[in-house]
C-alpha positions in Angstrom: 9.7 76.1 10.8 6.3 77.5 11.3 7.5 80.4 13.6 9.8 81.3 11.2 7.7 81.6 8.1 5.4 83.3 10.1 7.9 85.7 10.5 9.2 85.9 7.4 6.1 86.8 5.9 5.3 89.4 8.3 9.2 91.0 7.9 8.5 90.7 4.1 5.2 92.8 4.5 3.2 89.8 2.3 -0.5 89.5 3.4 -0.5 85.4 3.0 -1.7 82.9 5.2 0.3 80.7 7.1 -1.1 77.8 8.4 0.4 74.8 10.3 -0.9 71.6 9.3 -1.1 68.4 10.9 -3.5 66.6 9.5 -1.6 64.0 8.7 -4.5 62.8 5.8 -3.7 66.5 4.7 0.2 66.7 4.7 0.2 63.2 2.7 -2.2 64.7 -0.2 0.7 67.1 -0.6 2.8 64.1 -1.6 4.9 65.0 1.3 7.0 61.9 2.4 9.3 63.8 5.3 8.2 66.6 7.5 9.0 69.4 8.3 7.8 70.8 4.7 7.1 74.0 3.1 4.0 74.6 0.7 3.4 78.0 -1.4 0.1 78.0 -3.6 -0.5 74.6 -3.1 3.1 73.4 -4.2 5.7 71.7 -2.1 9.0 74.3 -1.8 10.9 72.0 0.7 11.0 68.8 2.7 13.0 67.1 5.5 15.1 70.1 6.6 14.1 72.7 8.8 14.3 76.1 7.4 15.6 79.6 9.1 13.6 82.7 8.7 16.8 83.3 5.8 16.0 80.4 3.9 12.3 80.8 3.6 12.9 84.7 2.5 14.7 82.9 -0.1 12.2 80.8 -1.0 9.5 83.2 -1.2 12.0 85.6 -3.2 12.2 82.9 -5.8 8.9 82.3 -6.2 8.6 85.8 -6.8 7.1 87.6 -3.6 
C-alpha cells in the first residue's frame, strides 16, 4: 500500500508527504483497528484492504487533490 501511494502521488504531481508508519502507539491514535490503512490530513480514508495505485488516485480525487 505504501509503494503505491507513493506512486500515486508522484504520478499525480502532488507535493505531499508519504510516510509509512509503524508505530503501532501511532497507528492506534488514528483509531485504526485493521491495517493496512490510509490517512490524508490526519483523517483515516481506508482500512483493512489493500489499495492499488487506482484506488488511492481515487481517493485523493475525492478528497479533492
Amino acid at each position: 500500500q505504501y509503494e503505491n501511494a507513493k506512486k500515486t502521488v508522484k504520478a499525480m504531481g502532488l507535493s505531499m508527504e508519504v510516510e509509512y508508519i509503524t508505530d503501532m502507539q501511532k497507528v492506534m491514535e488514528y483509531g485504526v483497528m485493521s491495517v493496512p490503512a490510509l490517512v490524508v490530513n490526519e483523517k483515516v480514508v481506508s482500512m483493512g484492504k489493500v489499495l492499488k495505485s487506482s484506488d488511492v488516485e481515487k481517493l485523493l480525487h475525492k478528497l479533492g487533490f
